[in-house]
C-alpha positions in Angstrom: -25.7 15.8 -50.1 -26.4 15.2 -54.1 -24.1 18.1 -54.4 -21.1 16.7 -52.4 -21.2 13.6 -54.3 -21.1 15.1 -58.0 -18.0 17.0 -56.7 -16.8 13.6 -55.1 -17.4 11.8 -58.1 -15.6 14.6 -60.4 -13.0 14.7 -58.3 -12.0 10.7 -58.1 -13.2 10.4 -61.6 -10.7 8.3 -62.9 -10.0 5.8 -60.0 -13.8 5.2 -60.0 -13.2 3.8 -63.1 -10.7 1.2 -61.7 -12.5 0.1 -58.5 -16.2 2.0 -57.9 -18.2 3.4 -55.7 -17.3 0.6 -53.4 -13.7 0.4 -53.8 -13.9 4.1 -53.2 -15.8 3.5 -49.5 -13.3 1.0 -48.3 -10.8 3.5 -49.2 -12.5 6.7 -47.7 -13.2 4.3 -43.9 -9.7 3.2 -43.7 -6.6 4.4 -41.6 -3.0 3.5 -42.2 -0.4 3.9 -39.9 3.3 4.7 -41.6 6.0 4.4 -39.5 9.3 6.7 -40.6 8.5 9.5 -42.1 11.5 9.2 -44.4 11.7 10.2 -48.2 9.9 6.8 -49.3 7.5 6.5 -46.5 6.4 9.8 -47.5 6.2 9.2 -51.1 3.5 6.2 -50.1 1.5 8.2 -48.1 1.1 10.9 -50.8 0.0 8.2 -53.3 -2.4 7.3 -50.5 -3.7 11.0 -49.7 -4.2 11.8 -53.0 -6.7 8.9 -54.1 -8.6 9.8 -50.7 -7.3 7.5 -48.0 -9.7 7.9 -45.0 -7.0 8.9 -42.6 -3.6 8.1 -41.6 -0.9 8.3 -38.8 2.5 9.1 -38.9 5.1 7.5 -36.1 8.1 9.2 -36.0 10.6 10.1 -33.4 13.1 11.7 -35.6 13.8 15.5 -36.3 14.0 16.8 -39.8 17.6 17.0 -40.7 19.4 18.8 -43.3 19.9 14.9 -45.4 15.8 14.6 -45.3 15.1 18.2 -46.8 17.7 16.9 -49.5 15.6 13.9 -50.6 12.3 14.7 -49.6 9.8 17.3 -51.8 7.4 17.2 -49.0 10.1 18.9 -46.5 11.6 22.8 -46.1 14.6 23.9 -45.3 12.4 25.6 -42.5 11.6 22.2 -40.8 14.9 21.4 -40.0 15.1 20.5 -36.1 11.1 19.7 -36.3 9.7 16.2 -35.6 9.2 14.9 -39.1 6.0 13.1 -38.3 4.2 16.7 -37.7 6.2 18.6 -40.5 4.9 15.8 -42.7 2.1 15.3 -41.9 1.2 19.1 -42.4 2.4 19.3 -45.8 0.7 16.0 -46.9 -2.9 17.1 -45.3 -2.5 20.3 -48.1 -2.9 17.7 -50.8 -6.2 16.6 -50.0 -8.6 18.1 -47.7 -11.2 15.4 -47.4 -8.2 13.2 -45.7 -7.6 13.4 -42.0 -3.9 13.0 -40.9 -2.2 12.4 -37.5 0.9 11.9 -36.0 2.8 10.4 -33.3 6.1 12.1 -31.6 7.3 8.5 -30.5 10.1 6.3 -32.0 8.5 2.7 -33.2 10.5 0.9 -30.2 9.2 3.2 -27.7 5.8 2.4 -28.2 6.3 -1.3 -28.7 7.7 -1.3 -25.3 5.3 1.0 -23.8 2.1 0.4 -26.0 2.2 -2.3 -28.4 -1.7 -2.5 -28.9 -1.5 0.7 -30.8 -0.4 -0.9 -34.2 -3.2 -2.8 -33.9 -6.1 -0.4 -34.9 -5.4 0.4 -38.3 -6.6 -1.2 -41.1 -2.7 -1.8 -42.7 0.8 -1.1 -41.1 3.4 0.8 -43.2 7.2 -0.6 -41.9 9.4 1.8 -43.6 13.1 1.8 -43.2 13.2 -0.3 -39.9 15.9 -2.1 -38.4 15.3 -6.0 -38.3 15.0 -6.2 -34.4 12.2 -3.4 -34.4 10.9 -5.2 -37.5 10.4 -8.4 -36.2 9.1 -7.3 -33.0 6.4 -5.2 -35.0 5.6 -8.0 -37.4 5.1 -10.8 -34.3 2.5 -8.3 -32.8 0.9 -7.7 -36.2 0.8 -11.4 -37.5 -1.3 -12.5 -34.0 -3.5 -9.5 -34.4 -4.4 -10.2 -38.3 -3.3 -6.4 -39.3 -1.8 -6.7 -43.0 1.7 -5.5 -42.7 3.7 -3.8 -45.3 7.8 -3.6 -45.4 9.2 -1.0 -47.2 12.8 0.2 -48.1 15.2 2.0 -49.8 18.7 1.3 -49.9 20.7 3.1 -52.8 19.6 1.7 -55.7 17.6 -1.5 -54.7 14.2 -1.5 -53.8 12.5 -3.7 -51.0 9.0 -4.7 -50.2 7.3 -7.5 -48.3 3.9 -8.0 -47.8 2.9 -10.0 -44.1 -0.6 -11.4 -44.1 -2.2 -14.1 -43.3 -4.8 -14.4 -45.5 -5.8 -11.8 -48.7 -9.6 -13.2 -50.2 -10.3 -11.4 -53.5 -13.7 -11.1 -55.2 -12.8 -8.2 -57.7 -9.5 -9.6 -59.0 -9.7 -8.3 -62.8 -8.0 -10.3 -65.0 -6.3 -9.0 -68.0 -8.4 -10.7 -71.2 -10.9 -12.7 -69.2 -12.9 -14.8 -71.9 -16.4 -14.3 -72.0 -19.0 -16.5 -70.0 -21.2 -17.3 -73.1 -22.1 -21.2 -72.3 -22.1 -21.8 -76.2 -20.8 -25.2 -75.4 -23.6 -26.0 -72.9 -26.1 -23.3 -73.6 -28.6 -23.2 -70.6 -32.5 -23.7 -71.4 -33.6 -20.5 -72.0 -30.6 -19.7 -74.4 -31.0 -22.8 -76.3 -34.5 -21.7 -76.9 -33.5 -18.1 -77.6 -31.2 -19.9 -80.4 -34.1 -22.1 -81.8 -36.1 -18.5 -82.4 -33.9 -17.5 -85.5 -34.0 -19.3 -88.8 -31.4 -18.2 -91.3 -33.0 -19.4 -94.1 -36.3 -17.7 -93.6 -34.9 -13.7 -92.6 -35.0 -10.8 -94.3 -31.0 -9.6 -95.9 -31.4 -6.7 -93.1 -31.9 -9.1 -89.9 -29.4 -11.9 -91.2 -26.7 -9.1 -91.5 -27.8 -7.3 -88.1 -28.5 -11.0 -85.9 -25.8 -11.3 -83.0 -22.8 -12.9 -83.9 -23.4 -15.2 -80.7 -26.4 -16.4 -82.2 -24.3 -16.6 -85.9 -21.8 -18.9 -83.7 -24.6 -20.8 -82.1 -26.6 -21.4 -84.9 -23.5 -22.6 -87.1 -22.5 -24.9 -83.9 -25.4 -26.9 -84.2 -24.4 -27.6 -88.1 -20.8 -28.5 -87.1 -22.2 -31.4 -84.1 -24.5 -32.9 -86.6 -21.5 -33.5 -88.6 -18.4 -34.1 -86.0 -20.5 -36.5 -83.4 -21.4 -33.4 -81.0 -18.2 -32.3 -80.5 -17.0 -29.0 -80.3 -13.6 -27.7 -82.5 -10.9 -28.2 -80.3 -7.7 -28.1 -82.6 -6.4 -24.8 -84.7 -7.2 -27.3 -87.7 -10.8 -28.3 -86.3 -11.5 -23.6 -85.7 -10.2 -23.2 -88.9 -13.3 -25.7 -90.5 -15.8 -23.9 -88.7 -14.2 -20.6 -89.5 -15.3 -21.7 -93.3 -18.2 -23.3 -92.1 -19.6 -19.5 -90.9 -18.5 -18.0 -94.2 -20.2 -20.3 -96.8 -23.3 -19.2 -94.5 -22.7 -15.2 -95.2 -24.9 -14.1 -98.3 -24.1 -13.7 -101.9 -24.9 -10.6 -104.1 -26.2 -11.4 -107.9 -22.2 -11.8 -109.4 -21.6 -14.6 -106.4 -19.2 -11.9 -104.2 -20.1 -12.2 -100.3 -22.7 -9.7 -98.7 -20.6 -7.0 -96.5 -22.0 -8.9 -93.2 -19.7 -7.2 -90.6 -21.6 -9.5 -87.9 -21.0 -12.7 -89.8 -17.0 -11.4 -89.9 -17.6 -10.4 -86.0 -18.2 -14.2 -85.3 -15.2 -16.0 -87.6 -13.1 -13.7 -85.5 -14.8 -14.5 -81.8 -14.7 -18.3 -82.8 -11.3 -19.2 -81.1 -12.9 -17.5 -77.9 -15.9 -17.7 -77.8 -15.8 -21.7 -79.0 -14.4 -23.4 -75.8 -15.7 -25.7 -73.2 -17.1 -24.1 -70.5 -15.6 -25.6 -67.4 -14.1 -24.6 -63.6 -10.3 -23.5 -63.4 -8.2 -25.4 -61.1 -7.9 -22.5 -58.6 -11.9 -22.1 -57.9 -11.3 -25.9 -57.4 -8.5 -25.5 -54.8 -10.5 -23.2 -53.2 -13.7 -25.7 -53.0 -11.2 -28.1 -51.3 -10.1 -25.7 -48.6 -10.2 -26.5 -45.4 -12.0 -23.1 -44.4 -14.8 -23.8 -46.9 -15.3 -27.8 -46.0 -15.3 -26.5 -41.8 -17.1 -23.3 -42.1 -17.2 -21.5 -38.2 -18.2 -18.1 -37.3 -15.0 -16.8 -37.0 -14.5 -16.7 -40.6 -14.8 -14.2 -43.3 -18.3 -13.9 -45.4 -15.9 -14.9 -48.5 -15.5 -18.7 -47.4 -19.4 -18.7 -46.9 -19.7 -17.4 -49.9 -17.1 -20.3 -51.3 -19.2 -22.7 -49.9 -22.5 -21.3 -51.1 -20.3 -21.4 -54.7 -19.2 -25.1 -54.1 -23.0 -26.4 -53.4 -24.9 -24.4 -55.7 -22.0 -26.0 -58.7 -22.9 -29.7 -57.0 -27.2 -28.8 -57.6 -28.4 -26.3 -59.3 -25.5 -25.5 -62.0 -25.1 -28.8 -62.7 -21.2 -28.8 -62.3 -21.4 -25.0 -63.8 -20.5 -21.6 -61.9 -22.9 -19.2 -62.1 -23.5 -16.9 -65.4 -22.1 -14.1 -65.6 -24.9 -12.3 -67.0 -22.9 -9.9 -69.3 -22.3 -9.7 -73.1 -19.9 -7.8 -75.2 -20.9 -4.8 -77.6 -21.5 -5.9 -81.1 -22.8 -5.3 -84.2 -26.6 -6.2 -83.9 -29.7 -4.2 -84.3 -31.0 -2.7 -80.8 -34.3 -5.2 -80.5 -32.1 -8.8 -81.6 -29.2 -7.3 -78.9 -31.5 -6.5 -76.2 -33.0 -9.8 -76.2 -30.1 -11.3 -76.3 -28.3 -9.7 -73.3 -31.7 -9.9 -71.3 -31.6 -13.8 -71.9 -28.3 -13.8 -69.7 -29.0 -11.3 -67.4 -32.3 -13.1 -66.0 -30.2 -16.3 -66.1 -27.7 -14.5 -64.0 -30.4 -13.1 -61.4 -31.5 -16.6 -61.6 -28.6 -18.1 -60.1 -27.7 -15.7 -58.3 -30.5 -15.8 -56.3 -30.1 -19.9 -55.8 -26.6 -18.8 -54.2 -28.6 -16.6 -52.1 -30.6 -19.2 -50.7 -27.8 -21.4 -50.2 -25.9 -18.1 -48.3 -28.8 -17.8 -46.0 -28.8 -21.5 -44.9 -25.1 -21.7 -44.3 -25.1 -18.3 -42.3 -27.8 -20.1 -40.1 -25.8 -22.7 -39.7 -23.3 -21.1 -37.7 -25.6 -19.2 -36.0 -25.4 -16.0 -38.5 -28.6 -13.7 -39.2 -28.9 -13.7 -42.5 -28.3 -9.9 -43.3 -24.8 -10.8 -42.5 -23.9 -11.0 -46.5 -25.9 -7.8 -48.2 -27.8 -9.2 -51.6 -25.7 -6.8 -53.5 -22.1 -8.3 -51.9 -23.8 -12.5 -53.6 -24.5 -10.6 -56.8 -21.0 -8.7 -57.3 -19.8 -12.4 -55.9 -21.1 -14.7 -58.5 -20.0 -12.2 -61.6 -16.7 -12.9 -60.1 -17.0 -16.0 -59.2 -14.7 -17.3 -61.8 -11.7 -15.1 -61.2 -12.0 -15.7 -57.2 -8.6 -15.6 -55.8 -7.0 -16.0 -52.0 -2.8 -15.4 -51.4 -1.5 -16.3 -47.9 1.7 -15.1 -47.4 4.7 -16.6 -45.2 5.2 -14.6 -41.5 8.6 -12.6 -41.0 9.3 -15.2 -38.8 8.9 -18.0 -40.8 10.8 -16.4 -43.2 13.6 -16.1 -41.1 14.0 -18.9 -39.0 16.6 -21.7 -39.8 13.9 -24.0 -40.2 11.5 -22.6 -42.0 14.2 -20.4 -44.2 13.6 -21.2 -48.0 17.3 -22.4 -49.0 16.5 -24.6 -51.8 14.5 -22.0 -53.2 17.4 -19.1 -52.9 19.5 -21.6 -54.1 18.1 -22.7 -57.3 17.5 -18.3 -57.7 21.1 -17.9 -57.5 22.1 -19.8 -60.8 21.9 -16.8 -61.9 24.3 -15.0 -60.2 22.7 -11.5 -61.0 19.6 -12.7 -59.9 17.5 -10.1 -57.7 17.6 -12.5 -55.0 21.4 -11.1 -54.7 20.1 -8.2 -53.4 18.0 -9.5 -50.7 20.5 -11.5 -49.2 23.0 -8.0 -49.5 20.2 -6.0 -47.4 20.2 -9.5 -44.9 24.3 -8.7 -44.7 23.5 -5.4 -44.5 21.4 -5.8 -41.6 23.4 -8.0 -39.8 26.0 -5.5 -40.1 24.2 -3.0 -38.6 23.0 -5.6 -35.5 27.5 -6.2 -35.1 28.3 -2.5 -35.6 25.8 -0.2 -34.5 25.6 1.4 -38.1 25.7 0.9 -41.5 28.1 0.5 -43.6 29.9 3.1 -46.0 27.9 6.3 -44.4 30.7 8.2 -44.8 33.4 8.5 -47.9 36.0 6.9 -45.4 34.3 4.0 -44.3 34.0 2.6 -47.6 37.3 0.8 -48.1 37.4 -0.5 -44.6 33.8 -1.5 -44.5 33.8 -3.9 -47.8 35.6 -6.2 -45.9 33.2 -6.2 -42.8 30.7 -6.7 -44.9 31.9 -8.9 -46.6 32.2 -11.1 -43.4 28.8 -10.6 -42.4 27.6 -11.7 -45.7 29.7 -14.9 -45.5 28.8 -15.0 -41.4 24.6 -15.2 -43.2 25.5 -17.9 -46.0 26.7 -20.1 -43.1 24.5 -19.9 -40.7 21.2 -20.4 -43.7 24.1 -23.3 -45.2 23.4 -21.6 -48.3 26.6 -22.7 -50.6 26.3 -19.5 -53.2 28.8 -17.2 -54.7 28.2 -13.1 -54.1 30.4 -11.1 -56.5 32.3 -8.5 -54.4 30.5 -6.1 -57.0 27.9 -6.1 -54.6 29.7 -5.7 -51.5 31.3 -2.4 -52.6 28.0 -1.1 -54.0 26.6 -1.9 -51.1 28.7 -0.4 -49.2 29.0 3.1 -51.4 24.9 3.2 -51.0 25.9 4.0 -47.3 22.2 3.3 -46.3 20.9 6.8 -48.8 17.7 6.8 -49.8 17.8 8.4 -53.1 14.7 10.1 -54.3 13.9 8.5 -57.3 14.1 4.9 -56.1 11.6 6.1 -53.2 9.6 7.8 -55.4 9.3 4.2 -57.5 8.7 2.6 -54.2 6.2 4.8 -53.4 4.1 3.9 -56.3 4.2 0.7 -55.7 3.5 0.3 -52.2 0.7 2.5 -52.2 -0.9 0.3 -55.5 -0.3 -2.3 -53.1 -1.8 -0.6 -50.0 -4.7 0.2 -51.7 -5.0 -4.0 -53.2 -5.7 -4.8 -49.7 -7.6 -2.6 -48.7 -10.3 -2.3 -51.5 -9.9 -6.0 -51.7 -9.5 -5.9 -55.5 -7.1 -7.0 -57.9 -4.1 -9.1 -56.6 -1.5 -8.5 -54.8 1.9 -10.0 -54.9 3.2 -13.1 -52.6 5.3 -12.1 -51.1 8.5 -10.4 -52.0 9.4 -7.2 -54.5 13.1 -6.3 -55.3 13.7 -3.6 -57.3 17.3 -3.5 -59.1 17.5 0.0 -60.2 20.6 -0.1 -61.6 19.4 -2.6 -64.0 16.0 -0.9 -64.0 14.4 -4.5 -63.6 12.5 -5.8 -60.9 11.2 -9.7 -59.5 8.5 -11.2 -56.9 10.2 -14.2 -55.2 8.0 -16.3 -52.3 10.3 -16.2 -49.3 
């Protein structure tokens, strides 16, 4: 068994790094469910085999024709006439052995007329390359059943995702340059003694030069409120005085030059960071006003109990604080004065952790919980992130779609720019009312162009006027549209593939933050945008 997880952990070395042990079990438990074994749907599902998904399932009526061995690595000339869902399947299962793969012979309308319940027991749904009947059918069933669903596409050179889900909670969500939680503004009893322990004046060259710049700051603060009626520096003007304030505190050889103190310089460079009020970000606020943490039920997720657990231990116990973080960064200290130091934070950390324990266990009582229902180690990984919490609901298909709920204003105010990525979702809208008037797409064949840019050009118009959305489409669009003729080229689905899988793997790890709730890719432009539709 010890044996089977050094190989394990060898093996996934690197993504352990990104989202641990943890990240790595919700990965390993969960099964996925592509539908369209195509050249971008496959693409996904190898970014998802080859991190160790636990299993997934393939739906696919199709055979493997002579265009799919063209744009898909993962199919031989040899499969042609096979179902793709098995030929795919096959080949992807070589990639990883530790992943289990199935597949179903049936189209996606088939089963939605004969078995709709089976979308419904996998942990995310892959839509790849579906028409927008099948679509909305699938994303209806999907959207009452609470199973994230992901919308995938290639069309020529454009890219097309949507992510359909109700509610995305986020513990883990790993900002880029998070400050650190160092309370030097309001420094919690036990640091504010820690502080009163050193005395500049009366050390030794080798522990002044080797004493935490934290402390350096600390120690220096307490000059600065003396003189600025306790207030910390706010303005660049204000950082700058302290700045100086630190440096006429560094120590002078015999000819008056300043002591190499690399720990004194460590702190005049942390001061605009590590100098700011400590205080709760308008998001953990929003979410302390939600209605699912003011009514907490049984029905919901441990993360609003948590919330609330968060909200009550800020209103008591941290005094209008979050919990600490517990963690320092490295720095240029001597082993002892750093251990100290850290261990001060840390036992604050357990500290409060623990008083959001308490406060976890009476809340799961109160809706008639037993209080194992939220593991110790799940509060503890909970308050270290309790200041970069984060919760994304995104729109339903339907919503999205209907008259009332459509977002014109929005698409409107987009389209000022007339190159605007939104000009290539409302193309793959045309597109796919095309398809609903003609029974195909349009351009497929080198004939068809010509004669199609006009129909759909008319569908496009037919779409602006029933949304009442007064924009200009260059005709540019239209004909590249049309000479796409529905191909899925390789290297846009290999893009796609990336980036649905990243995705994929957001939800189901629950870390980092996924995006609400469009993606278009433009890849003739090589750029790309979110928009909330």
């Amino acid at each position: 068994m010890a044996q089977e997880k050094v190989i394990k952990e060898q093996k996934y070395d690197r993504q352990l790094r990104l989202w641990g042990d943890h990240g790595q079990e919700a990965l390993e438990s969960a099964h996925v469910c592509l539908i369209n074994a195509t050249a971008t749907g496959t693409e996904i599902l190898k970014n998802l085999v080859l991190p160790g998904i636990g299993s997934f399932t393939i739906v696919d009526g199709s055979q493997v024709s002579g265009e799919d061995v063209g744009n898909n690595f993962f199919l031989q000339r040899s499969s042609i006439g096979k179902n793709r869902a098995q030929s795919v399947m096959e080949l992807l299962q070589e990639l990883n052995l530790d992943v289990s793969g199935n597949f179903m012979e049936d189209s996606p309308e088939k089963l939605l007329d004969n078995d709709p319940s089976f979308f419904c027991r996998f942990n995310v749904v892959i839509a790849n390359q579906l028409t927008e009947g099948t679509l909305l059918r699938l994303a209806e069933i999907l959207w009452d059943a609470n199973i994230p669903l992901l919308v995938c596409r290639t069309y020529g050179l454009v890219g097309y995702m949507r992510i359909v889900i109700k509610e995305h909670t986020v513990i883990e969500s790993h900002p880029d340059n998070a400050l650190e939680d160092l309370r030097l503004d309001q420094p919690f009893p036990e640091l504010r003694d820690h502080f009163q322990s050193y005395n500049f004046d009366q050390m030794e060259r080798k522990d002044h030069s080797h004493t935490p710049w934290i402390v350096v700051i600390a120690k220096f603060l307490e000059t600065w409120y003396s003189e600025n009626n306790g207030q910390i520096p706010k303005s660049y003007k204000e950082k700058e005085a302290f700045r100086d304030l630190i440096r006429r505190g560094m120590l002078k050889k015999e000819n008056g030059v300043l002591e190499d103190e690399e720990n004194f310089e460590e702190a005049i460079k942390n001061v605009n960071t590590a100098v700011s009020a400590t205080k709760i970000s308008s998001s953990i606020e929003e979410l302390f006003n939600d209605q699912r943490c003011i009514n907490l039920s049984p029905e919901l997720p441990p993360f609003w109990i948590l919330v609330r657990a968060l909200k009550e231990f800020v209103a008591k116990e941290g005094h209008g604080n979050l919990p600490v973080r517990g963690t320092i960064p490295d720095m240029i200290a001597d082993s002892d004065k750093f251990i100290r130091l850290q261990s001060v934070y840390r036992e604050k950390a357990k500290k409060d952790a623990a008083a959001i324990e308490n406060h976890v266990t009476r809340l799961l009582q109160s809706v008639g919980k037993p209080p194992e229902s939220i593991q110790q180690k799940d509060i503890r990984l909970f308050c270290r992130n309790a200041a970069f919490l984060r919760v994304t609901r995104c729109r339903s298909l339907v919503e999205e779609y209907s008259l009332d709920t459509f977002k014109k204003d929005e698409i409107v105010s987009w389209m000022d720019n007339a190159d605007s990525e939104i000009v290539l979702y409302l193309m793959l809208r045309a597109v796919d009312r095309f398809q609903k008037q003609h029974g195909r797409y349009p351009g497929v064949y080198n004939w068809q162009v010509e004669e199609d840019a006009g129909k759909l050009k008319s569908s496009l118009i037919g779409l602006l006027q029933e949304y009442g959305l007064s924009v200009m489409v260059k005709d540019d669009y239209v004909h590249e549209f049309c000479r796409y003729g529905a191909a899925e080229p390789h290297t846009i689905a290999a893009f796609l593939g990336g980036a649905a899988a990243q995705e994929i793997i957001k939800i189901i790890t629950g870390q980092f933050v996924i995006f609400n709730n469009t993606f278009m890719y433009n890849g003739m432009s090589q750029t790309s945008a979110t928009f909330q539709l």
